[in-house]
BALOBA-1460 file (C-alpha; in Angstrom, 3 decimals):
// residues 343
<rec num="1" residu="x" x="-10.984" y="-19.714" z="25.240"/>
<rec num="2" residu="x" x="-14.831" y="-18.792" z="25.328"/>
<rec num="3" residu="x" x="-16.773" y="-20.467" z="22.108"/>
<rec num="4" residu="x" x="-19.906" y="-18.812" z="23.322"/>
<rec num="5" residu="x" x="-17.740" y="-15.044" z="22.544"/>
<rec num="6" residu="x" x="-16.220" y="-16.514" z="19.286"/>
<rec num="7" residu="x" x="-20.093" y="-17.421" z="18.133"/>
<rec num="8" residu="x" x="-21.260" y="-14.643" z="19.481"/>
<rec num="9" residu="x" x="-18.368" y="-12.394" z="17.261"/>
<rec num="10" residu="x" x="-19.028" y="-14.878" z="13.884"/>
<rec num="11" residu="x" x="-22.554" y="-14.272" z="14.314"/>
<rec num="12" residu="x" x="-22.075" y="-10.294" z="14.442"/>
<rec num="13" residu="x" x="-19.351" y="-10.458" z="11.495"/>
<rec num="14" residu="x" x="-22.263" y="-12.227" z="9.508"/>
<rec num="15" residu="x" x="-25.306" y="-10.123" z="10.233"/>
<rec num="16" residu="x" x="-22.944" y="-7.189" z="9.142"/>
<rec num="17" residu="x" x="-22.112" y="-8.254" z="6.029"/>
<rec num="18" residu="x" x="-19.572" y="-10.413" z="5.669"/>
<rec num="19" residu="x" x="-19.803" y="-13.046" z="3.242"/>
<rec num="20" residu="x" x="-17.049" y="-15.336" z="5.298"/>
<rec num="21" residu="x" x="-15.453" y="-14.805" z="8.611"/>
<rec num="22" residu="x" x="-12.828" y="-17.325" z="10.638"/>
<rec num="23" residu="x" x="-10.292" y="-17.255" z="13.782"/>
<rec num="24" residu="x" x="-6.852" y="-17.902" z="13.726"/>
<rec num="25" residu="x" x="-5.083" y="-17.948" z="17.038"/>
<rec num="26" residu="x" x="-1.661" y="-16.514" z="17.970"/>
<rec num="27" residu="x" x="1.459" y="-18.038" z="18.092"/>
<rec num="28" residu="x" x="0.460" y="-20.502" z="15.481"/>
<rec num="29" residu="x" x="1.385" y="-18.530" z="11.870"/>
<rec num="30" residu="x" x="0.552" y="-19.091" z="7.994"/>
<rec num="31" residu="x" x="0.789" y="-22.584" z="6.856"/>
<rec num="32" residu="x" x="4.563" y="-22.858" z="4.921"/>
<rec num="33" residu="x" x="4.710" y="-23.322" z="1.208"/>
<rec num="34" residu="x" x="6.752" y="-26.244" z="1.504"/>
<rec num="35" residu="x" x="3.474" y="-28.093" z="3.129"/>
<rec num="36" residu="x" x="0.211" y="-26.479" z="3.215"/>
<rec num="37" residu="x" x="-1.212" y="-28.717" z="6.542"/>
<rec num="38" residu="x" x="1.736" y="-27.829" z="8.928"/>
<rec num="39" residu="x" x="1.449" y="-24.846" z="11.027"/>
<rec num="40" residu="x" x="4.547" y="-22.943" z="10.645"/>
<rec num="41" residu="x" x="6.169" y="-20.314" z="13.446"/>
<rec num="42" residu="x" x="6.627" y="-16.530" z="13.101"/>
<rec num="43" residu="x" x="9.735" y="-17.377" z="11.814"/>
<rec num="44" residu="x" x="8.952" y="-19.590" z="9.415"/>
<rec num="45" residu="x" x="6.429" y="-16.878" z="8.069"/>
<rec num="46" residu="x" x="9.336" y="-14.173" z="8.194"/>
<rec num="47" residu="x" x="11.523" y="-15.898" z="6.580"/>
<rec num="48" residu="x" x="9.794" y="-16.365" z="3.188"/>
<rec num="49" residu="x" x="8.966" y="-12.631" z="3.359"/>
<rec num="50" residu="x" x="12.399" y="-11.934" z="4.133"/>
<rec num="51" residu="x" x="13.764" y="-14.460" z="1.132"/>
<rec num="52" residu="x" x="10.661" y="-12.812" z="-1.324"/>
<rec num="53" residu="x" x="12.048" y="-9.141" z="-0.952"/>
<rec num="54" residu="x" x="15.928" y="-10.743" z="-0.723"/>
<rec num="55" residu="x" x="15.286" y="-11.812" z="-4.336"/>
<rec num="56" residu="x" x="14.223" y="-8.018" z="-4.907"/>
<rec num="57" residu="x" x="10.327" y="-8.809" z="-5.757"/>
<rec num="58" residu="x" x="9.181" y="-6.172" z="-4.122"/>
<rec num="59" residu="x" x="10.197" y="-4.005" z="-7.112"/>
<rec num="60" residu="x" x="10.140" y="-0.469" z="-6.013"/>
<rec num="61" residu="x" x="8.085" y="-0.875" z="-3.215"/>
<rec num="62" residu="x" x="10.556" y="0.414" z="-0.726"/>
<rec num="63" residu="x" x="7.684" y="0.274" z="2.035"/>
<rec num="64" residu="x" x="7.697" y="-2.973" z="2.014"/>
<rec num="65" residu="x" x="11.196" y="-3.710" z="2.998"/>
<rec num="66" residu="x" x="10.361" y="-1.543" z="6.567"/>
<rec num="67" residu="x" x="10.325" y="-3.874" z="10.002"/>
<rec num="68" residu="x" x="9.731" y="-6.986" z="8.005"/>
<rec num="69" residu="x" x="9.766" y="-8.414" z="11.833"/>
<rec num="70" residu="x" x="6.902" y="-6.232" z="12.772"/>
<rec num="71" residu="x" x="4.787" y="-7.378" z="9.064"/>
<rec num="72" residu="x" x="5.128" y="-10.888" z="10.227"/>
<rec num="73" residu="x" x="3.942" y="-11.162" z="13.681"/>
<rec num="74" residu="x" x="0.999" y="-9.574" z="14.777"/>
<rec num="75" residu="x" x="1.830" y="-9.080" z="18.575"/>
<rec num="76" residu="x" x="4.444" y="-6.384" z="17.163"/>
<rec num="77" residu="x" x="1.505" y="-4.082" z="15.924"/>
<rec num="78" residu="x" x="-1.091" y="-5.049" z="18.610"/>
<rec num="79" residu="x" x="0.862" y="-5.567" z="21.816"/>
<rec num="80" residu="x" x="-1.037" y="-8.276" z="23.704"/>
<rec num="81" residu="x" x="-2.221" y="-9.411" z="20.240"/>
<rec num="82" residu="x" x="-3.691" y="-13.207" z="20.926"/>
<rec num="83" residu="x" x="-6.645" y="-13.563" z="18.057"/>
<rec num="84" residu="x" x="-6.798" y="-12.555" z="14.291"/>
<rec num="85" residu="x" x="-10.321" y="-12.909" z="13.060"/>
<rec num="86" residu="x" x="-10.539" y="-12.726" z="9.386"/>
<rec num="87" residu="x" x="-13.565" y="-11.352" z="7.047"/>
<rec num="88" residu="x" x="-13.630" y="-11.685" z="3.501"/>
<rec num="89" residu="x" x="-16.954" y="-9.790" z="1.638"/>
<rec num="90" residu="x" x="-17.446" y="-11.659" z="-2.015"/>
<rec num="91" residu="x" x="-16.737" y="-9.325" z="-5.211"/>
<rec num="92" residu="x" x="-17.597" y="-11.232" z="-8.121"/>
<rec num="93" residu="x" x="-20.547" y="-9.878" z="-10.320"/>
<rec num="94" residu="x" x="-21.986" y="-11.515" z="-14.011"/>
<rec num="95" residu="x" x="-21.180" y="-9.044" z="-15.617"/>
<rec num="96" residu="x" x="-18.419" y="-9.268" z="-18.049"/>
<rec num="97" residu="x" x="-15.921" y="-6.545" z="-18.896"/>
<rec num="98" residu="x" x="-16.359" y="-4.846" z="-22.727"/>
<rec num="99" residu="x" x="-13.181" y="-5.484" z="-24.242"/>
<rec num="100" residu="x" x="-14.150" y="-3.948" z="-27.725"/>
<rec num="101" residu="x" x="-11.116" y="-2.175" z="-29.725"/>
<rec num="102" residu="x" x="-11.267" y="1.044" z="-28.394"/>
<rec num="103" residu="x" x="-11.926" y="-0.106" z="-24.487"/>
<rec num="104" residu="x" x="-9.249" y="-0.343" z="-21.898"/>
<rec num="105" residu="x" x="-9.426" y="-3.383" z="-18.755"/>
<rec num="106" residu="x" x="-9.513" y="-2.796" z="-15.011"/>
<rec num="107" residu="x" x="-9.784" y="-5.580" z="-12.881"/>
<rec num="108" residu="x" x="-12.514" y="-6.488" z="-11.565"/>
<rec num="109" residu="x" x="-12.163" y="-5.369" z="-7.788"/>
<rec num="110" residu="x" x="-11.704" y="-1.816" z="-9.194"/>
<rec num="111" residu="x" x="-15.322" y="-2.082" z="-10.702"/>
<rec num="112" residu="x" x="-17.189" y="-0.549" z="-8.159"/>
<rec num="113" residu="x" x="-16.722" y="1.389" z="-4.990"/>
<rec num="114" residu="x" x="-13.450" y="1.390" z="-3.119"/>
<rec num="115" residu="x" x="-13.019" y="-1.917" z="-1.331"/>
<rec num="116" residu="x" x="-11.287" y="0.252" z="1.453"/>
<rec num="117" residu="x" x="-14.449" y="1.822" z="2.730"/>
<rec num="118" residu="x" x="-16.962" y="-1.144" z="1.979"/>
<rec num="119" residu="x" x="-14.705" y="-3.135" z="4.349"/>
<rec num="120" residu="x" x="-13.427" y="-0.687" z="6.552"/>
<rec num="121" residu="x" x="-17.182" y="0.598" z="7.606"/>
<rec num="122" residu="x" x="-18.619" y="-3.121" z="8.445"/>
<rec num="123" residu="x" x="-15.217" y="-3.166" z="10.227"/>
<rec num="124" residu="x" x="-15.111" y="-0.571" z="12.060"/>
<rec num="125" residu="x" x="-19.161" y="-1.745" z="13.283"/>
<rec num="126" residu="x" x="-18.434" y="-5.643" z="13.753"/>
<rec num="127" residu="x" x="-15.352" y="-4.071" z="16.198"/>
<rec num="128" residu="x" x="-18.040" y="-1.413" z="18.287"/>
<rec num="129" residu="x" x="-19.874" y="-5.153" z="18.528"/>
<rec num="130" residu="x" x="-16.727" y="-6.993" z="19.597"/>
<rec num="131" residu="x" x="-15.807" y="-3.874" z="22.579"/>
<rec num="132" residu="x" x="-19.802" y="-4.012" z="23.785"/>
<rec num="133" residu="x" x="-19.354" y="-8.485" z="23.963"/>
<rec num="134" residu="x" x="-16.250" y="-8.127" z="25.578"/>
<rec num="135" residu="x" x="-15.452" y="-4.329" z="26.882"/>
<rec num="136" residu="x" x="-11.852" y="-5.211" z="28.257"/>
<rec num="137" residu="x" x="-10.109" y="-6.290" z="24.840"/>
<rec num="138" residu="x" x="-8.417" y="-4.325" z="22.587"/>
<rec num="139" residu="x" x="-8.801" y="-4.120" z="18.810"/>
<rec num="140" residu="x" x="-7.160" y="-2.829" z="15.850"/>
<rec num="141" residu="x" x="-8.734" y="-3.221" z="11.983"/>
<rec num="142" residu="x" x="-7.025" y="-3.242" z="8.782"/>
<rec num="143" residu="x" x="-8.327" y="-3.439" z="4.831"/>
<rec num="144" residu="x" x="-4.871" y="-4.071" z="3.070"/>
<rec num="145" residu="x" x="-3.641" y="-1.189" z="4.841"/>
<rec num="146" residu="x" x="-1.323" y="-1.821" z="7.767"/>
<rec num="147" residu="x" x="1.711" y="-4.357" z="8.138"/>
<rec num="148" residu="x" x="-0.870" y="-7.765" z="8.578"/>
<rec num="149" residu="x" x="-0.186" y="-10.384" z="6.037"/>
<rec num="150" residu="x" x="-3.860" y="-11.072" z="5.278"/>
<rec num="151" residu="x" x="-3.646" y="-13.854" z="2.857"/>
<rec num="152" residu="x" x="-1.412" y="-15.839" z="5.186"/>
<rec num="153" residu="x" x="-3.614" y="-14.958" z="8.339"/>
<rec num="154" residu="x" x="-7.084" y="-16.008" z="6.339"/>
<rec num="155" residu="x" x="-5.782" y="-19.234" z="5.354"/>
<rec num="156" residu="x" x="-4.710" y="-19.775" z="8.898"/>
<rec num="157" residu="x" x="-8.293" y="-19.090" z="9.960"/>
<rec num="158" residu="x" x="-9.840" y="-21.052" z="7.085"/>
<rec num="159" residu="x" x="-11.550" y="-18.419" z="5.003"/>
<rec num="160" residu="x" x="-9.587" y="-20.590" z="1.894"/>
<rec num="161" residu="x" x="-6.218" y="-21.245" z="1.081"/>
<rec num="162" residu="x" x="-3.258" y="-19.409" z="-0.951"/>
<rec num="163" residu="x" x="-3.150" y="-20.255" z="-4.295"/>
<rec num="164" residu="x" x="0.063" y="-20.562" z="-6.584"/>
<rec num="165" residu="x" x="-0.794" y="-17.476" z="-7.838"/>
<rec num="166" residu="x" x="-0.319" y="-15.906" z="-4.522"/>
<rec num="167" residu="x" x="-3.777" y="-14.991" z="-3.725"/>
<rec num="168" residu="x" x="-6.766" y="-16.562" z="-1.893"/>
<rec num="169" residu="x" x="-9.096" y="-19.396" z="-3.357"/>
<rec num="170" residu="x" x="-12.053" y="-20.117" z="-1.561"/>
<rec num="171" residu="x" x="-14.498" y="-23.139" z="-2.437"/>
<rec num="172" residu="x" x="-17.144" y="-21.047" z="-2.145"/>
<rec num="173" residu="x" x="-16.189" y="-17.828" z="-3.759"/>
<rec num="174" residu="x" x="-13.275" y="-18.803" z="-6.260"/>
<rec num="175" residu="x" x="-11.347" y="-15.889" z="-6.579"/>
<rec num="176" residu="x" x="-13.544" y="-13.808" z="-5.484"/>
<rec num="177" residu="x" x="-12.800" y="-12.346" z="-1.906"/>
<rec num="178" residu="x" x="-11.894" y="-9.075" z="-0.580"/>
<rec num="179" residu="x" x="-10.235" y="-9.522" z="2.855"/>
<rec num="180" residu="x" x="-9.973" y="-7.982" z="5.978"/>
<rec num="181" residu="x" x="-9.041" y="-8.591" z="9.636"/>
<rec num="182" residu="x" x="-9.101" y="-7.454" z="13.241"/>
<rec num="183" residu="x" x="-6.056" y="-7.837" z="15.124"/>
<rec num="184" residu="x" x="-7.727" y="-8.989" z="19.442"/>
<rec num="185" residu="x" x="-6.475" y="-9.482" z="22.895"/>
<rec num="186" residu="x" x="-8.913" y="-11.813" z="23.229"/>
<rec num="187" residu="x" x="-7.911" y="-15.701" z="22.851"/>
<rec num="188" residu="x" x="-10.895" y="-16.765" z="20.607"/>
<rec num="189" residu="x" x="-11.532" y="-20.640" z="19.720"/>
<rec num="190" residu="x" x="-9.444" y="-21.267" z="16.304"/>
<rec num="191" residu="x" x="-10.810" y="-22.613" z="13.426"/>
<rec num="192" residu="x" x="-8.863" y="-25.044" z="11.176"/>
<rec num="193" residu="x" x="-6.433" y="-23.689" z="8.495"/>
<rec num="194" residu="x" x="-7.425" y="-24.037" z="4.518"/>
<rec num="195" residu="x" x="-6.295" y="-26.960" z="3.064"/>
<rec num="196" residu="x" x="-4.717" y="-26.209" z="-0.491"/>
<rec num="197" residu="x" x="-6.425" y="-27.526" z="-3.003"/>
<rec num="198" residu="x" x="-4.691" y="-26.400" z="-6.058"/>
<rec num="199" residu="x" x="-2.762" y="-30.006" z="-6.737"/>
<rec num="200" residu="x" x="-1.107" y="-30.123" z="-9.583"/>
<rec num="201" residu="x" x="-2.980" y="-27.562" z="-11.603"/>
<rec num="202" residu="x" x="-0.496" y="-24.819" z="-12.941"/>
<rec num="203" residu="x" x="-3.236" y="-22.828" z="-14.917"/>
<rec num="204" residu="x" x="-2.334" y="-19.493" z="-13.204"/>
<rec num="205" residu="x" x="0.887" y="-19.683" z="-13.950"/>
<rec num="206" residu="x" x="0.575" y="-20.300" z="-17.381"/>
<rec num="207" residu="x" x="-2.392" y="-18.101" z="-17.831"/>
<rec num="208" residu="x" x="-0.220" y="-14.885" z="-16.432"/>
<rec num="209" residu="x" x="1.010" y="-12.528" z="-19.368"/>
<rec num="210" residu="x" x="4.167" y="-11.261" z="-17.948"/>
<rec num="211" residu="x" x="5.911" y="-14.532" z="-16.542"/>
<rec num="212" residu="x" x="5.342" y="-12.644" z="-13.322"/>
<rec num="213" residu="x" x="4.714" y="-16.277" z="-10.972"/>
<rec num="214" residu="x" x="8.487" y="-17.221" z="-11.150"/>
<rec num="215" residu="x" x="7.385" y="-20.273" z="-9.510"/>
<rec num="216" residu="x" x="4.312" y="-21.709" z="-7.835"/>
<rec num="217" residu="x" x="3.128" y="-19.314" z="-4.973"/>
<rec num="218" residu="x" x="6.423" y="-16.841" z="-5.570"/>
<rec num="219" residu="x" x="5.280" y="-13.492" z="-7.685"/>
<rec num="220" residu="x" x="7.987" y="-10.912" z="-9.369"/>
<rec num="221" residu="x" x="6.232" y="-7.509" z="-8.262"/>
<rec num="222" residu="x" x="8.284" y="-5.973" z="-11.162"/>
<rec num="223" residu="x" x="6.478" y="-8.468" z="-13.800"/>
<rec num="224" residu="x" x="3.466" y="-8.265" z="-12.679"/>
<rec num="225" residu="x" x="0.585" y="-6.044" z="-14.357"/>
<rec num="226" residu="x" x="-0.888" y="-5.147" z="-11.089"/>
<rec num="227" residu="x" x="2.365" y="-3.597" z="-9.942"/>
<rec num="228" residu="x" x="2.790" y="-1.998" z="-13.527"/>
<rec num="229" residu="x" x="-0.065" y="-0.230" z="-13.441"/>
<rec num="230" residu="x" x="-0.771" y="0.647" z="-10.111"/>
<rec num="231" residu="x" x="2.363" y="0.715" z="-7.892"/>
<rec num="232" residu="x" x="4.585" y="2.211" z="-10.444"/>
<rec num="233" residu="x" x="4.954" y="5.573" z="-9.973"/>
<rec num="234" residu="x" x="6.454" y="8.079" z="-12.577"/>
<rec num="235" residu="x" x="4.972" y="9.236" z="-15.913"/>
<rec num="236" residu="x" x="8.073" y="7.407" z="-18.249"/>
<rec num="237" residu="x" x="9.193" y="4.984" z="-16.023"/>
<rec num="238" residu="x" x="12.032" y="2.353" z="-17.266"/>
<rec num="239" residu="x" x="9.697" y="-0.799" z="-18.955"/>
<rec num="240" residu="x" x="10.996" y="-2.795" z="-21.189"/>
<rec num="241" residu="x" x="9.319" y="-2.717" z="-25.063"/>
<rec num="242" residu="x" x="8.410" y="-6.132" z="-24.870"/>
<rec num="243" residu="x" x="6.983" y="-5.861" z="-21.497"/>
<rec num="244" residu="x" x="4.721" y="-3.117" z="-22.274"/>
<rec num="245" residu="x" x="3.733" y="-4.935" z="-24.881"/>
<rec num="246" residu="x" x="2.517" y="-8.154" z="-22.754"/>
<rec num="247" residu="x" x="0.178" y="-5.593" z="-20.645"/>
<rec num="248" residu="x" x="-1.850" y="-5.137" z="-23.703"/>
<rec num="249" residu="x" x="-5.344" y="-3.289" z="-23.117"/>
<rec num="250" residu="x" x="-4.884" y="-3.287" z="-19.454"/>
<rec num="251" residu="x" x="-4.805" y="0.022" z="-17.725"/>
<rec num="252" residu="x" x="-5.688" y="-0.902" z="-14.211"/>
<rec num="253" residu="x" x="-4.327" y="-3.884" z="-12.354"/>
<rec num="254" residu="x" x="-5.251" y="-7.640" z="-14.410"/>
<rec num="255" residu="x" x="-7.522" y="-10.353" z="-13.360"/>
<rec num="256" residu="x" x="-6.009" y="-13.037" z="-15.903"/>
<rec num="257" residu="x" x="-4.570" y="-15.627" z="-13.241"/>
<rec num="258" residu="x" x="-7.531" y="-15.445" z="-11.233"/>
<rec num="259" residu="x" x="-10.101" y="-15.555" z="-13.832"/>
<rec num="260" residu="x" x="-8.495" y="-18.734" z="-14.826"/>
<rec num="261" residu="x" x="-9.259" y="-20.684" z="-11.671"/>
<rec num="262" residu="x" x="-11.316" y="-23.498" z="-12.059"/>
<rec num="263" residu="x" x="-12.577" y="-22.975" z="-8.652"/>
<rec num="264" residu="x" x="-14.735" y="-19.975" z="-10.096"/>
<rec num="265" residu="x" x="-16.988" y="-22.279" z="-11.482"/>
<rec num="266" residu="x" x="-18.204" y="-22.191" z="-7.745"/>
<rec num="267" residu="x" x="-18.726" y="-18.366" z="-7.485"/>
<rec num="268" residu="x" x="-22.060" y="-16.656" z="-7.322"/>
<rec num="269" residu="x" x="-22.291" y="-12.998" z="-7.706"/>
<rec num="270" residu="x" x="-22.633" y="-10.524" z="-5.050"/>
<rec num="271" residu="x" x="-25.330" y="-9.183" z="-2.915"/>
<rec num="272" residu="x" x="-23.613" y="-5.853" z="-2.379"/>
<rec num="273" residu="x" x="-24.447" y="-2.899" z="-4.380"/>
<rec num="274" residu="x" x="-21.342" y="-1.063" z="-3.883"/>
<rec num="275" residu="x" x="-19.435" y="-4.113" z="-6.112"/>
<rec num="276" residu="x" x="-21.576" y="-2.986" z="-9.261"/>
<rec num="277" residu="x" x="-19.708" y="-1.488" z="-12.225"/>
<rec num="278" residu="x" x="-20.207" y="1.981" z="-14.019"/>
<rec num="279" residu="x" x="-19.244" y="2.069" z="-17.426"/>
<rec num="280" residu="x" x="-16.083" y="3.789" z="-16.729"/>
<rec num="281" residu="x" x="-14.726" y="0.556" z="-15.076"/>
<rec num="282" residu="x" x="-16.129" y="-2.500" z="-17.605"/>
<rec num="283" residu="x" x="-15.908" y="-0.710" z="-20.706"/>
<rec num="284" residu="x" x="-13.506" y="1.966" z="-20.297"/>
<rec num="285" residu="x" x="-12.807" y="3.837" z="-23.709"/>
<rec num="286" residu="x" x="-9.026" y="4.706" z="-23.929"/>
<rec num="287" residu="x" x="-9.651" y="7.719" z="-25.877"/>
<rec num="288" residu="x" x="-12.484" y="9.181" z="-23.649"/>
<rec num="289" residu="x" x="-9.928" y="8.535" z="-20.385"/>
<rec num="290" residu="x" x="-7.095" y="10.346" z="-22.325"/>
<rec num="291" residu="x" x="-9.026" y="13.523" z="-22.701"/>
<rec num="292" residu="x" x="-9.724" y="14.066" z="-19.504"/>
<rec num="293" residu="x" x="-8.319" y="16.361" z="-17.125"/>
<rec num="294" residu="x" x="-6.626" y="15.769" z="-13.797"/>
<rec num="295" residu="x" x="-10.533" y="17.458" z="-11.825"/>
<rec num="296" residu="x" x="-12.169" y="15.646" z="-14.003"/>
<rec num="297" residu="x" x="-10.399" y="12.430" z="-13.367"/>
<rec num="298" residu="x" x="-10.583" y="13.061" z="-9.039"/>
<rec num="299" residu="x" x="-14.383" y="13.683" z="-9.824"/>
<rec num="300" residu="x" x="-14.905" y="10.381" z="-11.879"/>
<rec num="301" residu="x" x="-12.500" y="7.812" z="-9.507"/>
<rec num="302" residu="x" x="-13.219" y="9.717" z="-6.379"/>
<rec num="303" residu="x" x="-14.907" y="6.306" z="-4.757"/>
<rec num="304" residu="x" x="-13.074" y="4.012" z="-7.162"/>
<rec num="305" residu="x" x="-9.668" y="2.336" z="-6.381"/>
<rec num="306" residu="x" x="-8.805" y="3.261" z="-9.606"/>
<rec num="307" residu="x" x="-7.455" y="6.500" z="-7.849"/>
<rec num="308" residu="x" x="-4.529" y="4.799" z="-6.158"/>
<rec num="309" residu="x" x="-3.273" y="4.812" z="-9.930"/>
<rec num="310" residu="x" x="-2.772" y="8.607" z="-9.677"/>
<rec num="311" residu="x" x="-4.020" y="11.023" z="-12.646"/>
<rec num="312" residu="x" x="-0.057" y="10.874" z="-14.231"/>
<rec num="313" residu="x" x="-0.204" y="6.816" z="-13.668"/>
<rec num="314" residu="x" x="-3.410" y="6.111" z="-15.347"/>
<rec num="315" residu="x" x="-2.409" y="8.702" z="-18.059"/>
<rec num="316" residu="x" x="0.573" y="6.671" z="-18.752"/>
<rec num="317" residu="x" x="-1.174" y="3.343" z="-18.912"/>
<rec num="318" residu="x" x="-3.308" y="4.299" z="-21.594"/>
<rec num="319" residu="x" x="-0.566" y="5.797" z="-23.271"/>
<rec num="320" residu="x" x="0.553" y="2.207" z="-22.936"/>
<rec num="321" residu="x" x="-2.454" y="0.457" z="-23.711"/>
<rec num="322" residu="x" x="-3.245" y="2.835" z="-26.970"/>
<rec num="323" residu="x" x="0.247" y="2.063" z="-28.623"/>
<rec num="324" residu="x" x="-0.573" y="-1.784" z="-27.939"/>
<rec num="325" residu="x" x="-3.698" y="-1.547" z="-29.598"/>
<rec num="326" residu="x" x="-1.977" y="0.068" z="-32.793"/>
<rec num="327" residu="x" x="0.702" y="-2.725" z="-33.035"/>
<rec num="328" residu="x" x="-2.232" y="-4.980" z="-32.802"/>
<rec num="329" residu="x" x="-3.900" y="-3.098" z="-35.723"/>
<rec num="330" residu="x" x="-1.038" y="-2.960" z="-37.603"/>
<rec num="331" residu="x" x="-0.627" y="-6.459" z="-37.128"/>
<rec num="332" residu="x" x="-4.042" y="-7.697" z="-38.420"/>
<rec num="333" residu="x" x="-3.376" y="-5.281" z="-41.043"/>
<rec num="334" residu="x" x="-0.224" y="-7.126" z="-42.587"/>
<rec num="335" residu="x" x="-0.106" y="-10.385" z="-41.428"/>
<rec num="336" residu="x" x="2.641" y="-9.902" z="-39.301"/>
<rec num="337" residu="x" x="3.028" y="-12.561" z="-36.380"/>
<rec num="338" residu="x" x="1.517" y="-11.659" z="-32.600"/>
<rec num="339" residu="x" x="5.152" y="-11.205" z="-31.377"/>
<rec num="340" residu="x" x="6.609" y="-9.273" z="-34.230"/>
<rec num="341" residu="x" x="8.744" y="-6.270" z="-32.687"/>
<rec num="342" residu="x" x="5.754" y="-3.479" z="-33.178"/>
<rec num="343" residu="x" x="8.902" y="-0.813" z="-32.141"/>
């Protein structure tokens, strides 16, 4: 293993943008729920992915239950695969979203540019850097697009540590990190895993609308207002009332469980331009979003994440979000307790 070429790499990954960067080397996998400072096997990682999409959390996500072997070991999408080194670019901006009656929610990722190509272009430059340091290795880069567990991988390489929300926390960023990796042949000098550090808090949990974390680090896909709003496909899809109701002005994914983190009292906002909001994404009206048309919507979103949605699946949500705001006016209006049936 060559420190000089893993400095050399770190040191590229930072001058490119990236706000944190760390190695993880193959065959040592993601640290096991059960305790977050042993260094589990392949098969330790596959089979908690295997028993998450047993239980049927996946939902409808029927890509996800494809060559779960393949998801969970890295060597079975880069052949020869010895390295993982993991960036993460910090999101987090002051502003705060405009949650007047009247205005949907999008999460806060969603506010700006698409995450995809922010990521995927310092990517695609910090691995030209990697092929000029070290022409013989081979190199394959992913943005939550291809079968890498990235949470797993960038605790492994100590970028933070997953949460029992399911998600990254970093001590320097909170909740704040968009994530992305490049799959090597080159055996790189490991750093050590994230310790977690969440201890006995359950905030997350309790702070999530749906009841979607079933347990500490397990997530229901099908309760979860991420899923609901993005993943979901299908204009009248089967949700329950009371369900629907829970997702309340939120028309675009939902930040509660990680804006609840009391390791965001750490987080600093951004230096990256591209993670600014418009004010179609922190103070979307509902009414304004209804009205327009499906060219009008690809001309709006066409940078924004908020495309993955669909024009039928955002349509829906604020059909969603509009009848929650009238039970919640009718509400005020007669007195009638937050969890009256508004059917």
């Amino acid at each position: 293993m060559s420190a000089s070429l893993t400095n050399a790499i770190k040191q590229a990954a930072r001058e490119i943008g990236f706000d944190a960067v760390g190695i993880s080397l193959l065959p040592t996998q993601a640290i096991p729920v059960t305790n977050r400072n042993h260094q589990a096997s392949t098969g330790e990682l596959l089979d908690r992915l295997q028993e998450w999409l047993r239980r049927g959390y996946h939902a409808t996500m029927a890509w996800m239950v494809r060559d779960p072997q393949r998801r969970a070991d890295p060597a079975q999408v880069l052949p020869g695969c010895r390295s993982i080194i993991s960036v993460g670019m910090n999101y987090y901006t002051d502003h705060r979203a405009d949650e007047r009656p009247g205005n949907g929610r999008i999460a806060r990722y969603a506010w700006g540019l698409d995450y995809h190509t922010i990521l995927g272009d310092r990517l695609a430059r910090l691995s030209e850097r990697i092929g000029t340091l070290a022409p013989e290795s081979l190199n394959r880069a992913y943005v939550d697009t291809g079968p890498v567990m990235e949470k797993a991988w960038a605790q492994q390489a100590g970028l933070g540590w997953i949460g029992k929300h399911s998600n990254l926390v970093s001590t320097d960023f909170g909740s704040w990190l968009l994530l992305g990796e490049i799959l090597t042949t080159l055996e790189l000098e490991p750093d050590e895993a994230g310790t977690d550090l969440c201890g006995s808090c359950t905030l997350c949990i309790q702070a999530c609308p749906t009841g979607a974390i079933t347990e500490p680090y397990v997530v229901d896909a099908g309760r979860c207002i991420s899923y609901l709003t993005i993943e979901l496909r299908g204009t009248e899809p089967p949700i329950a009332d009371d369900l629907r109701r829970k997702l309340g002005n939120r028309i675009f994914g939902c930040d509660d469980c990680l804006d609840i983190c009391p390791y965001n009292v750490q987080a600093s906002p951004t230096s990256e331009p591209g993670f600014q909001p418009s004010s179609h994404t922190s103070a979307p009206s509902l009414l304004a979003l209804t009205r327009m048309d499906e060219q009008t919507f690809a001309t709006t979103f066409k940078q924004s994440p908020v495309r993955r949605a669909k024009y039928q699946g955002l349509q829906r949500n604020l059909s969603w979000a509009l009848s929650n705001e009238a039970a919640s006016t009718d509400r005020l209006r007669t007195g009638a307790p937050a969890n009256a049936d508004s059917r």
